[in-house]
Gaussian input, Z-matrix of N, CA and C with variables (Angstrom, degrees):
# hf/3-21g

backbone

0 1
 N
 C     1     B1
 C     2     B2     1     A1
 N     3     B3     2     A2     1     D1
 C     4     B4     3     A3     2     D2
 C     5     B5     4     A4     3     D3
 N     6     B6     5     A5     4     D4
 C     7     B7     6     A6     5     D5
 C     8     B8     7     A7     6     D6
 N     9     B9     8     A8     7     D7
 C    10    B10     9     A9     8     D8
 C    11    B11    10    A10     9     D9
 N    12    B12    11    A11    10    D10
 C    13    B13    12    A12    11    D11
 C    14    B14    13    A13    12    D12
 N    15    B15    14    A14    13    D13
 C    16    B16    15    A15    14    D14
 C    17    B17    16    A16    15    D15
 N    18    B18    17    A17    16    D16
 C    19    B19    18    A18    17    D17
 C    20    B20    19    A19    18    D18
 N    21    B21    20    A20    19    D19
 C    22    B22    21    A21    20    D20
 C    23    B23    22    A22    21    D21
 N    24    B24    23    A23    22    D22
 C    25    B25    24    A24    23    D23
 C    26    B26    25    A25    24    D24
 N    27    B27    26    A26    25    D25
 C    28    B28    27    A27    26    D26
 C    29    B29    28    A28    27    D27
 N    30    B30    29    A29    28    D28
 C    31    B31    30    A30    29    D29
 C    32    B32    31    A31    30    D30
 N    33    B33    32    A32    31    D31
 C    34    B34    33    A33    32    D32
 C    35    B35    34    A34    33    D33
 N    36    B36    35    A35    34    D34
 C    37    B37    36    A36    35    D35
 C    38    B38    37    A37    36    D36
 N    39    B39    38    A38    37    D37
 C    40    B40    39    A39    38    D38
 C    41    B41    40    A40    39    D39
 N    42    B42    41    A41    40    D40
 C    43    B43    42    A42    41    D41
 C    44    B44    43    A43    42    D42
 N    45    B45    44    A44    43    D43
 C    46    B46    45    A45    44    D44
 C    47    B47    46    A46    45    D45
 N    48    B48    47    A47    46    D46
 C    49    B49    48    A48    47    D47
 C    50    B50    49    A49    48    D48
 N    51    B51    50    A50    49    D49
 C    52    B52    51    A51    50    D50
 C    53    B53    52    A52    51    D51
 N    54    B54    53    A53    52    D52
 C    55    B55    54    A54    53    D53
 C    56    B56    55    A55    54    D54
 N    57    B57    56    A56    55    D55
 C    58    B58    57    A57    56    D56
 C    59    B59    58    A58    57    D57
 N    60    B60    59    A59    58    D58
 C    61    B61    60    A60    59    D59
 C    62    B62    61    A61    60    D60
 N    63    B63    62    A62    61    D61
 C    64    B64    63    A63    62    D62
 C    65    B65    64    A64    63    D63
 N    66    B66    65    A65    64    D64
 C    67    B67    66    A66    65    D65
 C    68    B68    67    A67    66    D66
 N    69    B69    68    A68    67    D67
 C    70    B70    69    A69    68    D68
 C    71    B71    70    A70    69    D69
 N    72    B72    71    A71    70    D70
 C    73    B73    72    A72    71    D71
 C    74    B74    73    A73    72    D72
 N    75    B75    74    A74    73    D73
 C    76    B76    75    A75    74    D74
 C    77    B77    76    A76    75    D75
 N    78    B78    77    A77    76    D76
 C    79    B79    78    A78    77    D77
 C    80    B80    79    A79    78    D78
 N    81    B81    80    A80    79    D79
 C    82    B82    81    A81    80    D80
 C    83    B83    82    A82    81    D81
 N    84    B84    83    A83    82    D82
 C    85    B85    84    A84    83    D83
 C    86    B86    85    A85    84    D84
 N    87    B87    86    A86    85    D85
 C    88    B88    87    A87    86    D86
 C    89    B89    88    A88    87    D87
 N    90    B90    89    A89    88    D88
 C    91    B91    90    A90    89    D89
 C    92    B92    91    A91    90    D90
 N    93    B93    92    A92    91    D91
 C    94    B94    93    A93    92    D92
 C    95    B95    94    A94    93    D93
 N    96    B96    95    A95    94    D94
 C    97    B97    96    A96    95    D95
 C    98    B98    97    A97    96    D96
 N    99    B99    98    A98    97    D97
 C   100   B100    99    A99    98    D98
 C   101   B101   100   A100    99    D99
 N   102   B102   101   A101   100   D100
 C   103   B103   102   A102   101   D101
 C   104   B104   103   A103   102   D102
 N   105   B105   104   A104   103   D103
 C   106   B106   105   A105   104   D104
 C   107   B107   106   A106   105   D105
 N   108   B108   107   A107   106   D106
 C   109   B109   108   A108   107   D107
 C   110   B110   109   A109   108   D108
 N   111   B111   110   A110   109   D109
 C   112   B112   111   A111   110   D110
 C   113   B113   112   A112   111   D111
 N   114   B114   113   A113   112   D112
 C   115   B115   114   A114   113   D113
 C   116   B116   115   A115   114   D114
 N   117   B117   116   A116   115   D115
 C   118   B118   117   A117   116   D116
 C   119   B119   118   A118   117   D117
 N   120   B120   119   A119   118   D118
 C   121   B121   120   A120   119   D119
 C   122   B122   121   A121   120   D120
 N   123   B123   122   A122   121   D121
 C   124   B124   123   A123   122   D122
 C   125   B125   124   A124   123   D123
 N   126   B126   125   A125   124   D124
 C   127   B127   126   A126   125   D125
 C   128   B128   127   A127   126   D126
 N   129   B129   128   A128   127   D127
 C   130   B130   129   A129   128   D128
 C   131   B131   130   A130   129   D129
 N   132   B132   131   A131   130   D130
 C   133   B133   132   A132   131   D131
 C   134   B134   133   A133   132   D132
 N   135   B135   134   A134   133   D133
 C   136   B136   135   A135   134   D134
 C   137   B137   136   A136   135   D135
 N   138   B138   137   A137   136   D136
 C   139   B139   138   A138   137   D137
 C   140   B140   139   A139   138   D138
 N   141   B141   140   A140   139   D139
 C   142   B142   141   A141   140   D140
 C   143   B143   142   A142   141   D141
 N   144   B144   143   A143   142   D142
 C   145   B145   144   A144   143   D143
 C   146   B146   145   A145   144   D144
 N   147   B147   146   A146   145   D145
 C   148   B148   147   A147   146   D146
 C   149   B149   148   A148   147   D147
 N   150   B150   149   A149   148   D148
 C   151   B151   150   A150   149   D149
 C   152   B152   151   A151   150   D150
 N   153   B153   152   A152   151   D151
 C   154   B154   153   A153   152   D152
 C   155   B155   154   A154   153   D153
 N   156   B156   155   A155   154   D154
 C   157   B157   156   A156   155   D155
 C   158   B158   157   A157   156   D156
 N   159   B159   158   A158   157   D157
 C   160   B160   159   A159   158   D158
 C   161   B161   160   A160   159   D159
 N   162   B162   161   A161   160   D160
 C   163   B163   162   A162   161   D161
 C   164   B164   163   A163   162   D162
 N   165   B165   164   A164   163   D163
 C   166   B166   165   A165   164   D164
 C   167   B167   166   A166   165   D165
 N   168   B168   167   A167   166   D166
 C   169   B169   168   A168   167   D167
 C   170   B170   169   A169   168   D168
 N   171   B171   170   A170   169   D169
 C   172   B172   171   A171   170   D170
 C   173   B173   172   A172   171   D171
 N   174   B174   173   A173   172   D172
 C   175   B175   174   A174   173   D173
 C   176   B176   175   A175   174   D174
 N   177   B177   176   A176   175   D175
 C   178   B178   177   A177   176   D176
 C   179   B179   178   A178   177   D177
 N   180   B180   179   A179   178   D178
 C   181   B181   180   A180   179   D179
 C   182   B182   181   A181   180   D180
 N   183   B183   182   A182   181   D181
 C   184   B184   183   A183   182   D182
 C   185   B185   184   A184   183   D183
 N   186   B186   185   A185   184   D184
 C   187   B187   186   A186   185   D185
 C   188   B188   187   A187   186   D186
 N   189   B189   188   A188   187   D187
 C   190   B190   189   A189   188   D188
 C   191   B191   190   A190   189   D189
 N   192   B192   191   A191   190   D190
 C   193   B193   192   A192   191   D191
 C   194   B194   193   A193   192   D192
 N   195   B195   194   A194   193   D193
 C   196   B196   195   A195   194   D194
 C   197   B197   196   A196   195   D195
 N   198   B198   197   A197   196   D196
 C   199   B199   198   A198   197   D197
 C   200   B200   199   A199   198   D198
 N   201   B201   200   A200   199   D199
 C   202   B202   201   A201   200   D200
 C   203   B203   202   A202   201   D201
 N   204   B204   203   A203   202   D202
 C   205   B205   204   A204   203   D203
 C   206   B206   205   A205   204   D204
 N   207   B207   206   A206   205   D205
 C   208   B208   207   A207   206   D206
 C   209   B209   208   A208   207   D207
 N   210   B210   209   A209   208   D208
 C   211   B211   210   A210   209   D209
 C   212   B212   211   A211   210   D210
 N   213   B213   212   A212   211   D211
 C   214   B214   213   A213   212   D212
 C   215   B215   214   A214   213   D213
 N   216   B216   215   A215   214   D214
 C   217   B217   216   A216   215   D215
 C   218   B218   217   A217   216   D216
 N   219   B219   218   A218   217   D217
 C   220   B220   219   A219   218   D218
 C   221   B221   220   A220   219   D219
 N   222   B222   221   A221   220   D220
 C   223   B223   222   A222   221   D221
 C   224   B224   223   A223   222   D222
 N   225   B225   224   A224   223   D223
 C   226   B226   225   A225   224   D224
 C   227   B227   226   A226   225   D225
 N   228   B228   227   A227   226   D226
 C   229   B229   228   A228   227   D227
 C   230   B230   229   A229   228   D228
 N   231   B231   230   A230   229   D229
 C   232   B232   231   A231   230   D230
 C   233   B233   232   A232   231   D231
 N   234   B234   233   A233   232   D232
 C   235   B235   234   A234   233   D233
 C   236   B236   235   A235   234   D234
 N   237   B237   236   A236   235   D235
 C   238   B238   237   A237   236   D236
 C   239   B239   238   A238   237   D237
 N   240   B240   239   A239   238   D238
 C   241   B241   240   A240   239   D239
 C   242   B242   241   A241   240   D240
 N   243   B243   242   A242   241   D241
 C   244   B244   243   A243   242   D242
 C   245   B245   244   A244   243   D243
 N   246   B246   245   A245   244   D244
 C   247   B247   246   A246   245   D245
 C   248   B248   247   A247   246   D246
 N   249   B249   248   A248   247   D247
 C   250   B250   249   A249   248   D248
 C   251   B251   250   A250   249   D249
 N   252   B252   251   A251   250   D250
 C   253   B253   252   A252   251   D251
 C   254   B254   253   A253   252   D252
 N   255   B255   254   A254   253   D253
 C   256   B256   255   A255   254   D254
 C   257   B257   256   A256   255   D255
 N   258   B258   257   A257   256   D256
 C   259   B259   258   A258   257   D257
 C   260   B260   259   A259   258   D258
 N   261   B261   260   A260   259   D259
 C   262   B262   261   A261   260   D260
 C   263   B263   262   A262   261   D261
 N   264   B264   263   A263   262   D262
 C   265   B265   264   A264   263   D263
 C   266   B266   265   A265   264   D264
 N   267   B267   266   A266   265   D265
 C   268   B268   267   A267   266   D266
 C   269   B269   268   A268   267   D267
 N   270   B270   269   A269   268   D268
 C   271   B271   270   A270   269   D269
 C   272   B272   271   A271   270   D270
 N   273   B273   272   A272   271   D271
 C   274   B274   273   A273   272   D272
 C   275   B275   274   A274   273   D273
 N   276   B276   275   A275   274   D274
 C   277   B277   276   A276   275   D275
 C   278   B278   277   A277   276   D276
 N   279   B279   278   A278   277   D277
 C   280   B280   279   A279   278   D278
 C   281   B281   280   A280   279   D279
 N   282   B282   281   A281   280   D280
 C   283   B283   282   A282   281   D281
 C   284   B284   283   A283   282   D282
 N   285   B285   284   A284   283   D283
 C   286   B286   285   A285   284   D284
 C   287   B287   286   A286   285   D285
 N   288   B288   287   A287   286   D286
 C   289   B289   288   A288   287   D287
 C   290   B290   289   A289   288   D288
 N   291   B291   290   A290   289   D289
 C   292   B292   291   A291   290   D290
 C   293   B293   292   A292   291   D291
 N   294   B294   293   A293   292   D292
 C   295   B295   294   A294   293   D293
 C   296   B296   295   A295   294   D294
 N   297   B297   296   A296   295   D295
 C   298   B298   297   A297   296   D296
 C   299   B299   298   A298   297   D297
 N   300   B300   299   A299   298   D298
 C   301   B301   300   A300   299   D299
 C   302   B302   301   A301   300   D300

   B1=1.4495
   B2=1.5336
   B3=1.5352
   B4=1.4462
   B5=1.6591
   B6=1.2710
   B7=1.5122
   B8=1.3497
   B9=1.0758
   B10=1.5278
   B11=1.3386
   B12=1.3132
   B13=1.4567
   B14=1.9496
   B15=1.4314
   B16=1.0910
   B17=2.0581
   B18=1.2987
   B19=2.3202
   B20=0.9386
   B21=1.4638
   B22=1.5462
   B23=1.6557
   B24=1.2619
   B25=1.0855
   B26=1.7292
   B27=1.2918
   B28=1.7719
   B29=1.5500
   B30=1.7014
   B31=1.5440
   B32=1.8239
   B33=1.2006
   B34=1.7151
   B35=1.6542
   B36=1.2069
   B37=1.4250
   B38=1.5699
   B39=1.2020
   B40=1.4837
   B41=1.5822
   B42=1.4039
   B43=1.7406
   B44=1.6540
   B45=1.1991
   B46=1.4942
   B47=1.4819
   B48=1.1035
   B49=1.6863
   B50=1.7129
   B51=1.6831
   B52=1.1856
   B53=1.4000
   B54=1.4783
   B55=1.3543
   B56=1.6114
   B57=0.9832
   B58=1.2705
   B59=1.7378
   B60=1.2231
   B61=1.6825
   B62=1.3104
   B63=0.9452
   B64=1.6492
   B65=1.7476
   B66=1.4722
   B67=1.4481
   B68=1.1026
   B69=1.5230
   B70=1.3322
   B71=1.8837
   B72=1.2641
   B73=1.6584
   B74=1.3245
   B75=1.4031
   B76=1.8336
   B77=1.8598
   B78=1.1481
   B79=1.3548
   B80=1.3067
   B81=1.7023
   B82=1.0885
   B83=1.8577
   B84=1.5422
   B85=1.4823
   B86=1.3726
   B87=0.9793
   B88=1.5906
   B89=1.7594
   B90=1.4153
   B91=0.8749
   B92=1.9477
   B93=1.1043
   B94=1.6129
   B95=0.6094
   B96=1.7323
   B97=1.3359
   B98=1.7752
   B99=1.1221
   B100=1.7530
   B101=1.9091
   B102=1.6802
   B103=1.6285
   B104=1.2319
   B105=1.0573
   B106=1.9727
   B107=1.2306
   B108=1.1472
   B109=1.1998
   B110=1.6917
   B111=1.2774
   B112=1.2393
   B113=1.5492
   B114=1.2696
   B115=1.2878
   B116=1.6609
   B117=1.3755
   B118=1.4895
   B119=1.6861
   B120=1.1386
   B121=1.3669
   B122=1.3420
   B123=1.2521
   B124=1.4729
   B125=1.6089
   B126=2.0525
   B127=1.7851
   B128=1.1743
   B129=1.6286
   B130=1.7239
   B131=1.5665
   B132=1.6904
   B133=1.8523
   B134=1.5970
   B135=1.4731
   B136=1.9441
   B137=1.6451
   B138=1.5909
   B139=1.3305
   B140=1.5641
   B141=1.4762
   B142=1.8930
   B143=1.1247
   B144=0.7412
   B145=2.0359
   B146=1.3912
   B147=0.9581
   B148=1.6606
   B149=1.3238
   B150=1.1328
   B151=2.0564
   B152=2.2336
   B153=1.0754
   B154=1.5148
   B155=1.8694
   B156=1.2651
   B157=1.6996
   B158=1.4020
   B159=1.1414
   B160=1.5946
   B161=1.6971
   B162=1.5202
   B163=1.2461
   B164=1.7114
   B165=1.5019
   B166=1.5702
   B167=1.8515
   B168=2.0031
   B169=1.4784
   B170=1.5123
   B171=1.6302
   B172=1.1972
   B173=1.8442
   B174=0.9523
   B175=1.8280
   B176=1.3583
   B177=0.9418
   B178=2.0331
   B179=1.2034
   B180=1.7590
   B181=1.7419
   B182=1.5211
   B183=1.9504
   B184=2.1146
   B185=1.2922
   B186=1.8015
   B187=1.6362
   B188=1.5809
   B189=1.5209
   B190=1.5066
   B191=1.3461
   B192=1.2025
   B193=1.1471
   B194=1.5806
   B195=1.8960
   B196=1.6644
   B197=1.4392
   B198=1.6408
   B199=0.9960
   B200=1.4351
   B201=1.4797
   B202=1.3509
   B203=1.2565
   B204=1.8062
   B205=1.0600
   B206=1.4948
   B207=1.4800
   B208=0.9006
   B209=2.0517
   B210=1.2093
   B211=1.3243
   B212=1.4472
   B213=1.6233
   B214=1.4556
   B215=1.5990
   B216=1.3227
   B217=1.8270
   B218=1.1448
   B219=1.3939
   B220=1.7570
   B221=1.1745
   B222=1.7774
   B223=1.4220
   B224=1.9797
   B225=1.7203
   B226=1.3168
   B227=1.6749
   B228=1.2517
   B229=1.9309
   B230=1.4935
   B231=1.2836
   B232=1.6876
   B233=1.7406
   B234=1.1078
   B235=1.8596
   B236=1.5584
   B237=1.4965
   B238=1.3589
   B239=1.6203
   B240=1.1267
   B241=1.5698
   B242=1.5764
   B243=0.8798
   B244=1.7543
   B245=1.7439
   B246=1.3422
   B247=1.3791
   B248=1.4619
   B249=1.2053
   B250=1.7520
   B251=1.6006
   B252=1.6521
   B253=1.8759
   B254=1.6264
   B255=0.9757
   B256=1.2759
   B257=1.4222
   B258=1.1066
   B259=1.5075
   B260=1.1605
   B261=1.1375
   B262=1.7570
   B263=1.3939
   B264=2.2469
   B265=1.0948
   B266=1.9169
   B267=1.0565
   B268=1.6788
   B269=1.8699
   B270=1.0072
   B271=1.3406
   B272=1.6013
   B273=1.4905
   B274=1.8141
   B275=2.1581
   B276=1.0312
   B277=1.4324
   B278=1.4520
   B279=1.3910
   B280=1.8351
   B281=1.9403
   B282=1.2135
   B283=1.1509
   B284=1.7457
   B285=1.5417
   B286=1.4917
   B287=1.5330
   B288=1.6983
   B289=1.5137
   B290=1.3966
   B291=0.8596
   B292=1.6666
   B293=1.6115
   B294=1.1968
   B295=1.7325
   B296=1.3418
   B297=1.7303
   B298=1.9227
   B299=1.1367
   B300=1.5628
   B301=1.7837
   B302=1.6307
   A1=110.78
   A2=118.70
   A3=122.87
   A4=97.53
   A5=111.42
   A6=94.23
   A7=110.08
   A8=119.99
   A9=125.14
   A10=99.81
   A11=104.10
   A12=145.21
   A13=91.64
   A14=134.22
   A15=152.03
   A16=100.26
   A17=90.64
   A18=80.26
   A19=98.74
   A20=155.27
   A21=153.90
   A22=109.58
   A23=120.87
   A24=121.34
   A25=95.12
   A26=96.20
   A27=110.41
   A28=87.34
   A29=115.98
   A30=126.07
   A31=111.32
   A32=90.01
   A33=119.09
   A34=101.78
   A35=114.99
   A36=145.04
   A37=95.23
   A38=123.97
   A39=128.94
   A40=133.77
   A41=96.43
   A42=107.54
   A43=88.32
   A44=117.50
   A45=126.91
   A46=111.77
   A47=140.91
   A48=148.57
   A49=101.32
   A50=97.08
   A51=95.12
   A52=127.90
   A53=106.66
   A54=129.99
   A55=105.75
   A56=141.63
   A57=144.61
   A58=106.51
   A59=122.17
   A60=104.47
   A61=89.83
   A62=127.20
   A63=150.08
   A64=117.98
   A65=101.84
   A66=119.52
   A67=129.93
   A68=129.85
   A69=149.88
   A70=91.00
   A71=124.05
   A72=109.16
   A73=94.13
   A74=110.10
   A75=113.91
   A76=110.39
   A77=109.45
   A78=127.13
   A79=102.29
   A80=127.89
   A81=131.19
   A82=131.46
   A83=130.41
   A84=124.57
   A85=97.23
   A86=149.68
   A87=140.67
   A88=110.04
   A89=115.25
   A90=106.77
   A91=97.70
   A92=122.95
   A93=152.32
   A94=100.22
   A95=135.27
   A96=149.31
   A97=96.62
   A98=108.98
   A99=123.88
   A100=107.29
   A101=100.38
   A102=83.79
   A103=124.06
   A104=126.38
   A105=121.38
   A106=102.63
   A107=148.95
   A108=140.99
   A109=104.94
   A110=138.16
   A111=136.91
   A112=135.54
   A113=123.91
   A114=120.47
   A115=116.81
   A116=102.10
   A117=104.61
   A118=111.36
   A119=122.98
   A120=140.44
   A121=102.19
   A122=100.08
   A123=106.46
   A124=91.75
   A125=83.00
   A126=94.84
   A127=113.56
   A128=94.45
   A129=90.71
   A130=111.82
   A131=93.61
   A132=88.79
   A133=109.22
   A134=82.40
   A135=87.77
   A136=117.25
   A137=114.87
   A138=98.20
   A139=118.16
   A140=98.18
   A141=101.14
   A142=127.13
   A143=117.37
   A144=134.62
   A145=115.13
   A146=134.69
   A147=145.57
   A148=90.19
   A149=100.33
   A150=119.25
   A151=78.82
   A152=115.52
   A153=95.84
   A154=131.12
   A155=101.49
   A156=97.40
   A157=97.14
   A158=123.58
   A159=110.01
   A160=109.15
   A161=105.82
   A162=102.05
   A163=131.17
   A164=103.79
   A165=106.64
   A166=81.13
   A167=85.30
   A168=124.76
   A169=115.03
   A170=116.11
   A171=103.93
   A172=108.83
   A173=98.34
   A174=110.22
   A175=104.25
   A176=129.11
   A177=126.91
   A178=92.84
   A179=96.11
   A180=117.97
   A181=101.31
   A182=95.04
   A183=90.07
   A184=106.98
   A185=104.89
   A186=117.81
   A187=98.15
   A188=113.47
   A189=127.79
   A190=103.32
   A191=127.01
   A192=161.02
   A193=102.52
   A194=106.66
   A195=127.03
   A196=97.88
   A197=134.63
   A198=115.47
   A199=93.75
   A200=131.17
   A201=109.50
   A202=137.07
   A203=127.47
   A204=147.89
   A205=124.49
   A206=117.78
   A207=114.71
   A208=114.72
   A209=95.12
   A210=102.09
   A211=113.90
   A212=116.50
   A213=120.17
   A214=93.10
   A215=108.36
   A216=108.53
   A217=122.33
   A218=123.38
   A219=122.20
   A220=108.35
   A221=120.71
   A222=106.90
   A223=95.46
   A224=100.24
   A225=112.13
   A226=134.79
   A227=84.81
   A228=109.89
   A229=88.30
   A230=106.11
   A231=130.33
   A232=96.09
   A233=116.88
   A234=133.50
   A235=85.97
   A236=132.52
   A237=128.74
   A238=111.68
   A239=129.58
   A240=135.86
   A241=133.46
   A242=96.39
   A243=96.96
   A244=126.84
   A245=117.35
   A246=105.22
   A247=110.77
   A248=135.55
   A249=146.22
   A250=87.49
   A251=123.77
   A252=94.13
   A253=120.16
   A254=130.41
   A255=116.35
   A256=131.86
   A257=133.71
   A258=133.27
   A259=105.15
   A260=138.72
   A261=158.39
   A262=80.72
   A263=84.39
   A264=97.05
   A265=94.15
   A266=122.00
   A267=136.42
   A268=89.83
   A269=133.33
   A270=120.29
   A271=100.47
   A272=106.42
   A273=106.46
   A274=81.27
   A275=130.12
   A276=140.76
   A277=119.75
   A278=103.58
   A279=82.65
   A280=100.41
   A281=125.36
   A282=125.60
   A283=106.14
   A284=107.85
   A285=94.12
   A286=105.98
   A287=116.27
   A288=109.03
   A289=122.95
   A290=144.00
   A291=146.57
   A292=105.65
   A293=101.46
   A294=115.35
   A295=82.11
   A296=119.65
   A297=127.47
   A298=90.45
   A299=100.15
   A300=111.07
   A301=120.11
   D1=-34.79
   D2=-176.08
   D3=-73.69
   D4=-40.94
   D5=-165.37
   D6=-73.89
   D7=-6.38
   D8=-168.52
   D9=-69.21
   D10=-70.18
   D11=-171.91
   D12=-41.09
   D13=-86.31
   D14=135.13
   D15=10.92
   D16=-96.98
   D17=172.86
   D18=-42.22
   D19=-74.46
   D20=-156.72
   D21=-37.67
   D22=-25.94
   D23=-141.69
   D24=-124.94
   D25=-34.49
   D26=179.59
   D27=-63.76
   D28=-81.17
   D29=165.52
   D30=12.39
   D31=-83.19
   D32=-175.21
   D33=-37.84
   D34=-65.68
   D35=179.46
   D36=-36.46
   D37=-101.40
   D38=152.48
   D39=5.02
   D40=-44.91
   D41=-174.47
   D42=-79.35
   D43=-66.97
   D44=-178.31
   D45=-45.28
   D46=-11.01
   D47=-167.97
   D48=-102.82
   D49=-51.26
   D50=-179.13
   D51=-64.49
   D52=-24.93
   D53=-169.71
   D54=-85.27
   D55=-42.58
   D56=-144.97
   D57=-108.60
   D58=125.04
   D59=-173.88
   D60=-147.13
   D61=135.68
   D62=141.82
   D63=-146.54
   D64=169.66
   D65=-178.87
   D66=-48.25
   D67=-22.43
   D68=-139.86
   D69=-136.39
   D70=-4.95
   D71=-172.44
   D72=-130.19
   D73=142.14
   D74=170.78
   D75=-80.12
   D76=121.98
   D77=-163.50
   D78=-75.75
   D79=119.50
   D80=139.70
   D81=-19.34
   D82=88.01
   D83=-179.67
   D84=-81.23
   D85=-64.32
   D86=-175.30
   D87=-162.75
   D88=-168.92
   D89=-168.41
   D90=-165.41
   D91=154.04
   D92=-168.55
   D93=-98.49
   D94=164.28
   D95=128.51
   D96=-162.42
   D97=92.09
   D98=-167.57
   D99=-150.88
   D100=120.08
   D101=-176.37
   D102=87.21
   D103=6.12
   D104=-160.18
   D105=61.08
   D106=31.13
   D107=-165.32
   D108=-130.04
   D109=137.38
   D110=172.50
   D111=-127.27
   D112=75.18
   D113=-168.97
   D114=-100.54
   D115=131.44
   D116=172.95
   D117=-117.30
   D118=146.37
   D119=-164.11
   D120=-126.37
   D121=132.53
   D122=169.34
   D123=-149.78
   D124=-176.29
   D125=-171.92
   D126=-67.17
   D127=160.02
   D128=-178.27
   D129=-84.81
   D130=152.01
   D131=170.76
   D132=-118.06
   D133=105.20
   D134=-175.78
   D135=-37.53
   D136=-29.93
   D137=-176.98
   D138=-101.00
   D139=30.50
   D140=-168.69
   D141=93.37
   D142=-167.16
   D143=150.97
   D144=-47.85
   D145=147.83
   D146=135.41
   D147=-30.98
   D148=-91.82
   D149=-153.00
   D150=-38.17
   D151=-80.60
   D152=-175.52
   D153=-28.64
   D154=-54.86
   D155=-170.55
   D156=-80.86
   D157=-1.06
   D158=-178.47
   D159=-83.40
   D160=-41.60
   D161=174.76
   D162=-73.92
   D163=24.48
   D164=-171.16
   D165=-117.55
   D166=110.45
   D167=148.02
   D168=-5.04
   D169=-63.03
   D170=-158.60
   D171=-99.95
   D172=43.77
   D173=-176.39
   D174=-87.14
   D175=106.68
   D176=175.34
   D177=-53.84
   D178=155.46
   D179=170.41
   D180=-45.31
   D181=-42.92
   D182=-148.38
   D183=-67.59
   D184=-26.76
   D185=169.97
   D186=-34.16
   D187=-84.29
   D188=-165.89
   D189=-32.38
   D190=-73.04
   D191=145.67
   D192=27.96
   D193=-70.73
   D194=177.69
   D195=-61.02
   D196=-43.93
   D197=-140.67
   D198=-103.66
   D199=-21.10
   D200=152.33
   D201=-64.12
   D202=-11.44
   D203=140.23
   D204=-40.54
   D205=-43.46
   D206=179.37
   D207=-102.65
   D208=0.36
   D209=162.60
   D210=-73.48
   D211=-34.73
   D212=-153.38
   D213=-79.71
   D214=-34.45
   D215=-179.36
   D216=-79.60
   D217=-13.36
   D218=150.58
   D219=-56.75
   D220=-40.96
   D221=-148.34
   D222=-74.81
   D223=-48.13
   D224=166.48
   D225=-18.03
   D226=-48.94
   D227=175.37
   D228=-51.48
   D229=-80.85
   D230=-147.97
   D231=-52.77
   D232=-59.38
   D233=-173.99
   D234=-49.14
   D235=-63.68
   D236=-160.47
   D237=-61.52
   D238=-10.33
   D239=-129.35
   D240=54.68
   D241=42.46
   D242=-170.61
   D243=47.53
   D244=-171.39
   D245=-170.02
   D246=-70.06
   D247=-10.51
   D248=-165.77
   D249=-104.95
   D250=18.02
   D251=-177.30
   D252=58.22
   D253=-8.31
   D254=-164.06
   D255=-43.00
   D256=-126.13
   D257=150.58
   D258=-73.38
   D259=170.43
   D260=134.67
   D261=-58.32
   D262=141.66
   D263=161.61
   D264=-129.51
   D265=143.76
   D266=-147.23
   D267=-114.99
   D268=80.83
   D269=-170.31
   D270=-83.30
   D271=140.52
   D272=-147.74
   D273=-109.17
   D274=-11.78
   D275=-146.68
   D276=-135.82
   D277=40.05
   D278=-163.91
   D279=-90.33
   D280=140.49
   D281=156.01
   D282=-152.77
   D283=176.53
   D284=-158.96
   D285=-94.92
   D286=-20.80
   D287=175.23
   D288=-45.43
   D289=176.37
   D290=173.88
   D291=-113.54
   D292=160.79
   D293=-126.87
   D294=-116.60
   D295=129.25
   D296=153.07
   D297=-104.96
   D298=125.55
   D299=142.09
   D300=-79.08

């Protein structure tokens, strides 16, 4: 019942990634589910992770500064429904490491 519940929810996750695109969010390219096995692909981010470039020393505040700025307008997008209005999407998880299912 949990795992159901759990794919249902991964599922959901996915539809909404694929759906939603702006400047400020890393875009869903496709995604697996073959084998027990589950891989999702997305674009690349030449400079890594968040959780990576954040922890390099020589980043100015005002640096930080933009990129929590420009974090707040992904989240903005998503809360508004994106550019189509759609639903709100309420992101319950935000942190900057990158995510294993």
């Amino acid at each position: 019942m949990y795992f159901k519940k759990a794919e249902r929810e991964i599922l959901s996750e996915l539809e909404i990634l694929f759906e939603y695109k702006h400047e400020n969010i890393i875009s869903l390219v496709g995604y697996c589910d073959e084998n027990n096995e589950r891989i999702s692909v997305f674009e690349y981010a030449c400079n890594g992770s968040l959780d990576r470039h954040l922890s390099n020393t020589s980043l100015t505040w005002t640096k930080r500064l933009k990129i929590g700025i420009d974090v707040a307008m992904g989240l903005d997008f998503l809360h508004r429904g994106g550019s189509t209005h759609a639903a709100p999407v309420i992101h319950r998880d935000i942190k900057s490491a990158t995510t294993k299912w």
